[in-house]
N, CA, C and O atoms as a GROMACS GRO file, in nm:
protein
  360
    1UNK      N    1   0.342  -1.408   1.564
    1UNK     CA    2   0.339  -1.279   1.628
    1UNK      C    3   0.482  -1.224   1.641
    1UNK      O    4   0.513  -1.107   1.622
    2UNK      N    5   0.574  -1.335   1.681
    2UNK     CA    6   0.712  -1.256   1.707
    2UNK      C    7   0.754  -1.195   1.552
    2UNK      O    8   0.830  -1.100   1.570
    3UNK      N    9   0.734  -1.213   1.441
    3UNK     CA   10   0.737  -1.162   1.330
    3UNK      C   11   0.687  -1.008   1.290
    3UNK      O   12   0.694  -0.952   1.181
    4UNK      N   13   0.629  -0.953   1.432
    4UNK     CA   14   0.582  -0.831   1.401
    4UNK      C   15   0.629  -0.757   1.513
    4UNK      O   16   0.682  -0.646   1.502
    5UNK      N   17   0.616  -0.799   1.586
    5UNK     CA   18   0.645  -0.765   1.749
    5UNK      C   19   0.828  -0.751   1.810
    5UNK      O   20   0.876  -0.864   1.823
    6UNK      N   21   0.923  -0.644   1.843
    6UNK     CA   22   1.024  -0.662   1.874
    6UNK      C   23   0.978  -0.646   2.043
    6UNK      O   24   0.898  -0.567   2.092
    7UNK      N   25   1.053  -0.744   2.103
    7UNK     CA   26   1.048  -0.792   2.268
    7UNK      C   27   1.201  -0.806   2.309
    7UNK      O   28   1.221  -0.816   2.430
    8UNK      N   29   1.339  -0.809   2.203
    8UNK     CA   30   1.469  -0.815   2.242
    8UNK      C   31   1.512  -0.921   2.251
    8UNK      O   32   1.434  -1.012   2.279
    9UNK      N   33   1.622  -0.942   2.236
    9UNK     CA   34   1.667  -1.100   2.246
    9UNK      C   35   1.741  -1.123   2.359
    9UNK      O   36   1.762  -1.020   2.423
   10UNK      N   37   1.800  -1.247   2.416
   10UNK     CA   38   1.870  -1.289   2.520
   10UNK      C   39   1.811  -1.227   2.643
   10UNK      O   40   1.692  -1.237   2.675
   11UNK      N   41   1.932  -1.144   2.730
   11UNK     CA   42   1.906  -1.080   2.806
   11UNK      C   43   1.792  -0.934   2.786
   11UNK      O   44   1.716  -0.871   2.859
   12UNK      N   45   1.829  -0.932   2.668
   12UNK     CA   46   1.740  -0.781   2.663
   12UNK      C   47   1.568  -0.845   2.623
   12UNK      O   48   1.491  -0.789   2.545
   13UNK      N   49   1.547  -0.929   2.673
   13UNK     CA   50   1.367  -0.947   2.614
   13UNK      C   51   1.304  -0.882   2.707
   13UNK      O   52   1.345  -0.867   2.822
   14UNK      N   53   1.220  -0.847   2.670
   14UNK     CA   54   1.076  -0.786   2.757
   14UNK      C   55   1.037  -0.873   2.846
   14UNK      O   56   1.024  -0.989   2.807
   15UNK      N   57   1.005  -0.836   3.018
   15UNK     CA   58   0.967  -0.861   3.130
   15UNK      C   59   0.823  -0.891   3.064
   15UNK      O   60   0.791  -1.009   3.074
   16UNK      N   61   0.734  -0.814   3.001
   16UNK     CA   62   0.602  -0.805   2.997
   16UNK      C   63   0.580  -0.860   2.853
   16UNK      O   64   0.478  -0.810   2.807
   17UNK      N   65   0.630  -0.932   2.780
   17UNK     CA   66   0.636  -1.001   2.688
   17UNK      C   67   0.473  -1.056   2.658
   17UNK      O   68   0.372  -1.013   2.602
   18UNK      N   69   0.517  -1.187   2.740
   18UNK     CA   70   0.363  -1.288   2.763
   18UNK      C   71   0.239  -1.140   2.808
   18UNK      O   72   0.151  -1.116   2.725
   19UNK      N   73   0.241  -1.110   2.851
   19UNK     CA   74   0.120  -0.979   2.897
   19UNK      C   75   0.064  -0.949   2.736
   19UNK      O   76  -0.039  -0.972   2.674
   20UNK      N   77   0.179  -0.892   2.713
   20UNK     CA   78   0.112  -0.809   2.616
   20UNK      C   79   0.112  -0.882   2.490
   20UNK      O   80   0.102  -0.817   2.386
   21UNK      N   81   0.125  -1.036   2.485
   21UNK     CA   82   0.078  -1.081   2.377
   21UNK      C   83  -0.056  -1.106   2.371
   21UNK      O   84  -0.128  -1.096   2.271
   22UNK      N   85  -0.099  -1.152   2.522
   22UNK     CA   86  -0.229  -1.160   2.545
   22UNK      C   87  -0.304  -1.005   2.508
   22UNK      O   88  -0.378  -1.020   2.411
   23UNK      N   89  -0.304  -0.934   2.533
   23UNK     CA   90  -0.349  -0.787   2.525
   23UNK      C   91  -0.371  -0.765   2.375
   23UNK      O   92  -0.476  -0.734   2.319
   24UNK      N   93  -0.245  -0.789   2.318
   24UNK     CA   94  -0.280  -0.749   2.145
   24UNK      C   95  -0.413  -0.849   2.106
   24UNK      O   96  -0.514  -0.822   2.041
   25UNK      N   97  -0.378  -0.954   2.161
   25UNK     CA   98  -0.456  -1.094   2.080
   25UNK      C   99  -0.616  -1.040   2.104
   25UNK      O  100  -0.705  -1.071   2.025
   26UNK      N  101  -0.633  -0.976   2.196
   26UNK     CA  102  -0.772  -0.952   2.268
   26UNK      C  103  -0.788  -0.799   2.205
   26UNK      O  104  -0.888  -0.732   2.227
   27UNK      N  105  -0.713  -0.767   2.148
   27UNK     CA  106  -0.753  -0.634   2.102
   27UNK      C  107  -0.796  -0.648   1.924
   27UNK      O  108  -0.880  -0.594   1.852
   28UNK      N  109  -0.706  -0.734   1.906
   28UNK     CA  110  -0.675  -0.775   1.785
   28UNK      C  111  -0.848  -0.863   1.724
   28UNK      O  112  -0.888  -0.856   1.608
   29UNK      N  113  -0.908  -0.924   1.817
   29UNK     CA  114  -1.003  -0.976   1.790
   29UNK      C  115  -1.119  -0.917   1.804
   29UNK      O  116  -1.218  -0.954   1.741
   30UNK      N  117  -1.122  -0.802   1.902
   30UNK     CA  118  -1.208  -0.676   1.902
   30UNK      C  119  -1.192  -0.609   1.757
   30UNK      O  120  -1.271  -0.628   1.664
   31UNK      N  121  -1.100  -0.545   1.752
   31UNK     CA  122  -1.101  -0.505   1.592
   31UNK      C  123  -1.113  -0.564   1.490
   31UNK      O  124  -1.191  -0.495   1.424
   32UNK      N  125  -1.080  -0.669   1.421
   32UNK     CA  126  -1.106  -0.756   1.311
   32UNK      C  127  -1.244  -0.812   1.319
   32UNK      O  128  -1.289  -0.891   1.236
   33UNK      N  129  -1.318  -0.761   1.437
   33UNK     CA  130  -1.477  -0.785   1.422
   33UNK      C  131  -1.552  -0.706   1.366
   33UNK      O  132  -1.657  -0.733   1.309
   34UNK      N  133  -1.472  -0.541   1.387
   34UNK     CA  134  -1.584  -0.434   1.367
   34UNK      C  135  -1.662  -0.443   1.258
   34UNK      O  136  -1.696  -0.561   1.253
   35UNK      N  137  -1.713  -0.382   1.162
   35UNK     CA  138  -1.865  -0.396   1.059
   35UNK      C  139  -1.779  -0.253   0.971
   35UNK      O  140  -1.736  -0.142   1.003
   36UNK      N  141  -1.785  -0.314   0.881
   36UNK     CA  142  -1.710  -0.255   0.773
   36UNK      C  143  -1.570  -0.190   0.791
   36UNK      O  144  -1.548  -0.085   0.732
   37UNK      N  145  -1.479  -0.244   0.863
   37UNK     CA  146  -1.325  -0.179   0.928
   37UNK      C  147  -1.284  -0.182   0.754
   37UNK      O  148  -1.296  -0.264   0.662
   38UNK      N  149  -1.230  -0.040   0.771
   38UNK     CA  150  -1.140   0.040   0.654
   38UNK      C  151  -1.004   0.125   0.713
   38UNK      O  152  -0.965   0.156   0.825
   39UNK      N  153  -0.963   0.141   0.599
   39UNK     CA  154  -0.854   0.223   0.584
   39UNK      C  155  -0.950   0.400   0.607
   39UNK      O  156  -1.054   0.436   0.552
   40UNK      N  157  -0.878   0.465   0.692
   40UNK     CA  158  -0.944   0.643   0.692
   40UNK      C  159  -0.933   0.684   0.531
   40UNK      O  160  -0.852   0.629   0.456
   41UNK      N  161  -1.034   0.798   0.486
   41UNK     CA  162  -0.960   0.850   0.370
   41UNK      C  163  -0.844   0.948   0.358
   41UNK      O  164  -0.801   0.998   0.461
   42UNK      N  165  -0.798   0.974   0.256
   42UNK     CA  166  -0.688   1.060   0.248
   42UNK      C  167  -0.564   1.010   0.353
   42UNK      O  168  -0.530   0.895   0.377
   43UNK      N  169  -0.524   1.098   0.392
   43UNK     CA  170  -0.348   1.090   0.450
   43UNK      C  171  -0.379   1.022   0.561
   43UNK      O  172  -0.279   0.955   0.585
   44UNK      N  173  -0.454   1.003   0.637
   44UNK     CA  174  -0.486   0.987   0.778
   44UNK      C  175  -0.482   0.805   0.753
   44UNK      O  176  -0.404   0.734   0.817
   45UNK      N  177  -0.569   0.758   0.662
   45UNK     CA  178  -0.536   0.628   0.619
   45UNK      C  179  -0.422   0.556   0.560
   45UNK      O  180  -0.422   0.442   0.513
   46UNK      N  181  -0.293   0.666   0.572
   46UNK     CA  182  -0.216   0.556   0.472
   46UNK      C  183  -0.081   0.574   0.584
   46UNK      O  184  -0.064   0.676   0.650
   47UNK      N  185   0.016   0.445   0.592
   47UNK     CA  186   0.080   0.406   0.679
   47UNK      C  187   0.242   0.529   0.654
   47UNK      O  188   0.302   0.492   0.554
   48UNK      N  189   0.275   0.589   0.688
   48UNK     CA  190   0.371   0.672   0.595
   48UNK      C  191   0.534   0.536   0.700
   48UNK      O  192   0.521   0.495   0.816
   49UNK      N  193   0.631   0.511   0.629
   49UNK     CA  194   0.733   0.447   0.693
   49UNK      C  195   0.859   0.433   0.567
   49UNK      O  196   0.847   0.418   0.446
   50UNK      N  197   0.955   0.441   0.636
   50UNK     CA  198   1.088   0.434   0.558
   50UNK      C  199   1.177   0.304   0.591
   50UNK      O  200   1.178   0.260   0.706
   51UNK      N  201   1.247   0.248   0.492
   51UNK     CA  202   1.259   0.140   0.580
   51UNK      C  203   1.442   0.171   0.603
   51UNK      O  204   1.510   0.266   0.564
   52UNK      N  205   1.471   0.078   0.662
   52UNK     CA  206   1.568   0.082   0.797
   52UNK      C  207   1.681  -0.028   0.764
   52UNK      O  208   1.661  -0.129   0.696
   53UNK      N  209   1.785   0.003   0.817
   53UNK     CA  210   1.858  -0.122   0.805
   53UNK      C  211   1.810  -0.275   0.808
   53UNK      O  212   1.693  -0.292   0.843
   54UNK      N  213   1.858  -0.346   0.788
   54UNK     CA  214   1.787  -0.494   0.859
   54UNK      C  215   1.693  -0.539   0.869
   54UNK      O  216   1.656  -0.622   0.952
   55UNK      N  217   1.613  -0.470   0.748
   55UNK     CA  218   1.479  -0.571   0.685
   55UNK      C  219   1.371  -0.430   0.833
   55UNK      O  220   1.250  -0.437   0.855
   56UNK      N  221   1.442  -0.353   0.881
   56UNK     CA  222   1.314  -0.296   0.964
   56UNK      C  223   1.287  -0.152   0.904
   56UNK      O  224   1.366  -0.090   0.833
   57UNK      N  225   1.145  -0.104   0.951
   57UNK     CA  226   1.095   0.049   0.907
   57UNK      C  227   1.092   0.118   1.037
   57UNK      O  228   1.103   0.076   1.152
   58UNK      N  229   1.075   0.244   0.981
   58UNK     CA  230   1.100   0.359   1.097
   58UNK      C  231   0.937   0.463   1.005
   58UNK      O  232   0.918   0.509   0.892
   59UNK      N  233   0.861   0.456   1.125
   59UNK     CA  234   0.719   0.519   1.150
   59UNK      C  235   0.695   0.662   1.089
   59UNK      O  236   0.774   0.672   0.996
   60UNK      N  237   0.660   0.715   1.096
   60UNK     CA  238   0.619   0.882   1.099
   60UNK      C  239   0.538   0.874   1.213
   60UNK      O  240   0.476   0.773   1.247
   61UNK      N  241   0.540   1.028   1.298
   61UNK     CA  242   0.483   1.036   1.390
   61UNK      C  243   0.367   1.112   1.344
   61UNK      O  244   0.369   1.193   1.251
   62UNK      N  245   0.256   1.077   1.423
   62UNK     CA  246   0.106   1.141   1.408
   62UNK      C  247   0.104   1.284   1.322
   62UNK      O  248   0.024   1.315   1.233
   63UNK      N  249   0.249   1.384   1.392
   63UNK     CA  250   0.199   1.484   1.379
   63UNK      C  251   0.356   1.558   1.261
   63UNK      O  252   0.415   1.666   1.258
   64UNK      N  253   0.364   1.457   1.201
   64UNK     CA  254   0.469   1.454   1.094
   64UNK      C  255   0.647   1.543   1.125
   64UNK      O  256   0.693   1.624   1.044
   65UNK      N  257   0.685   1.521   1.193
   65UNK     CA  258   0.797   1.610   1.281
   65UNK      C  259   0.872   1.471   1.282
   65UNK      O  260   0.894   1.491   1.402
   66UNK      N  261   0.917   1.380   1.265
   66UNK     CA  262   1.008   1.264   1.330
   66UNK      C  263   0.932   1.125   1.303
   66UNK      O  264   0.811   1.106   1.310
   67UNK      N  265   1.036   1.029   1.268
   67UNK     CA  266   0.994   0.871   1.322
   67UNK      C  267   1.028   0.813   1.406
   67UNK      O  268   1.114   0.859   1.481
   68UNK      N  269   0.978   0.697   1.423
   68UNK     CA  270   0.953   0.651   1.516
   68UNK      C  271   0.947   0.513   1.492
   68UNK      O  272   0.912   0.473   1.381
   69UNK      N  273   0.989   0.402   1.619
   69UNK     CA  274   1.028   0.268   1.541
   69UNK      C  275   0.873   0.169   1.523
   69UNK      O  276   0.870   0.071   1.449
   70UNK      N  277   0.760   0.211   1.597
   70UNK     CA  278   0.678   0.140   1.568
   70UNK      C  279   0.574   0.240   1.532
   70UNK      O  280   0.576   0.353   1.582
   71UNK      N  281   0.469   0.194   1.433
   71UNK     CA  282   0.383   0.281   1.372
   71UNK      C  283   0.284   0.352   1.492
   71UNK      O  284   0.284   0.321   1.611
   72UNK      N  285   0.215   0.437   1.436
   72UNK     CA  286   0.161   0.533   1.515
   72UNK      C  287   0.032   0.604   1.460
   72UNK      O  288  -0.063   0.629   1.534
   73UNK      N  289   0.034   0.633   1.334
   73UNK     CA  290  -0.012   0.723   1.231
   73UNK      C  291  -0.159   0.689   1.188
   73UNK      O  292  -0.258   0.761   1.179
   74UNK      N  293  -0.140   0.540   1.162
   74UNK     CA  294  -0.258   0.474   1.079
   74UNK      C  295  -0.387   0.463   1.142
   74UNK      O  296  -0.404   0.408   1.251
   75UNK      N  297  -0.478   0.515   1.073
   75UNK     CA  298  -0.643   0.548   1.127
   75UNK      C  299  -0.697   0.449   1.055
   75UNK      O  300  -0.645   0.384   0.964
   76UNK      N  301  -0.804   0.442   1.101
   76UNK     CA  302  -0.936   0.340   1.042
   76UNK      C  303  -1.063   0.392   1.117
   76UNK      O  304  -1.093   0.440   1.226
   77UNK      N  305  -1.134   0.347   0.972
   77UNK     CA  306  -1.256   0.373   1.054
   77UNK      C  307  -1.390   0.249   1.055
   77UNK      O  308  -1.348   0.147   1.001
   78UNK      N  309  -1.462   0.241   1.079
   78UNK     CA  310  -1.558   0.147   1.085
   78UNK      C  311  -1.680   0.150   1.113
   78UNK      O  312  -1.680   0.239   1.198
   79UNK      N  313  -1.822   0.105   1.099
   79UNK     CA  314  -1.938   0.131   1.120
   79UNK      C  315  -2.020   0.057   1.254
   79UNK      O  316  -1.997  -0.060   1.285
   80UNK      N  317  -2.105   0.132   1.320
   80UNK     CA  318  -2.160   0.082   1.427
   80UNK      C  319  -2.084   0.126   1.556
   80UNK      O  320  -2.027   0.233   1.569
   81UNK      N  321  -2.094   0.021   1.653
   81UNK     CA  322  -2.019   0.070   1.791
   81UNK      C  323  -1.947  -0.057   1.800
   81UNK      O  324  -1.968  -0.165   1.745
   82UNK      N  325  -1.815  -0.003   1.919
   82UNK     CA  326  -1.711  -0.159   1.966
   82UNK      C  327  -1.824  -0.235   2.063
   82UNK      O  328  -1.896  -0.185   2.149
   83UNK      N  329  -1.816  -0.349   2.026
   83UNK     CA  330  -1.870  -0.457   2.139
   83UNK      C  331  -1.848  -0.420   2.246
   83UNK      O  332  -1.734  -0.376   2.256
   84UNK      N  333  -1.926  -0.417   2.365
   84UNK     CA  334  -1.885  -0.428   2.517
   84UNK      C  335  -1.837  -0.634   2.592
   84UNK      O  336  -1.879  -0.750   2.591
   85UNK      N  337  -1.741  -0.561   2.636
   85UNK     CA  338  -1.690  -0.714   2.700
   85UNK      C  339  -1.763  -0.798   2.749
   85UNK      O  340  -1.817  -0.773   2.857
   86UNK      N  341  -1.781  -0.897   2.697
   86UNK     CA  342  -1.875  -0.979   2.764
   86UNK      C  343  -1.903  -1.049   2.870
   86UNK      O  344  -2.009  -1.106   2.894
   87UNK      N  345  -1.762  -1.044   2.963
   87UNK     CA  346  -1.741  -1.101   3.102
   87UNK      C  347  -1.666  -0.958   3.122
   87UNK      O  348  -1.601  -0.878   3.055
   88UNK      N  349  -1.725  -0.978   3.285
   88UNK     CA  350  -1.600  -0.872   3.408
   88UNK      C  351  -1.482  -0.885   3.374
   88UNK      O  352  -1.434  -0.993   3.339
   89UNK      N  353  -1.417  -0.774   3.379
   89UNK     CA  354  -1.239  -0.775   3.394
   89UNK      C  355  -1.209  -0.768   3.546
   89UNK      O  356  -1.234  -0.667   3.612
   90UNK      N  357  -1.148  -0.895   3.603
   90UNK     CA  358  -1.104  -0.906   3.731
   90UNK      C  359  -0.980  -0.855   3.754
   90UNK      O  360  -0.931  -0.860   3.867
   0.00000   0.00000   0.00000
């Protein structure tokens, strides 16, 4: 995950680091379930990014005016409905 994810190094890492690894992981497994998950057609499906010094890319924003350091843009679509959670969120 840290391979995708910037959180900062040394002093500068993210307070909410651990949180939101949990969060992706649980989101991440909601989506890679859906029933036929695709790419959108046309422009809306394709990732637009430039890349950046130091092995990194810089985003396009939704509404094509500026980038941005983490993506934003990329749609998908998929068939059926999202699962409902299967336990309470406490």
């Amino acid at each position: 995950m840290e391979s995708y994810i910037h959180y900062g190094v040394g002093p500068h890492t993210c307070l909410g680091g651990e949180a939101s690894k949990v969060a992706l992981t649980a989101m991440l497994r909601v989506v890679g379930r859906l029933d036929n998950l695709r790419r959108a057609p046309g422009p809306q499906g394709e990732l637009k990014k430039i890349p950046r010094p130091h092995g990194f890319y810089s985003y396009m924003r939704e509404d094509d005016t500026s980038f941005f350091a983490f993506p934003m843009s990329w749609k998908v679509h998929y068939d059926g409905e999202i699962p409902q959670c299967s336990q309470p969120v406490s």
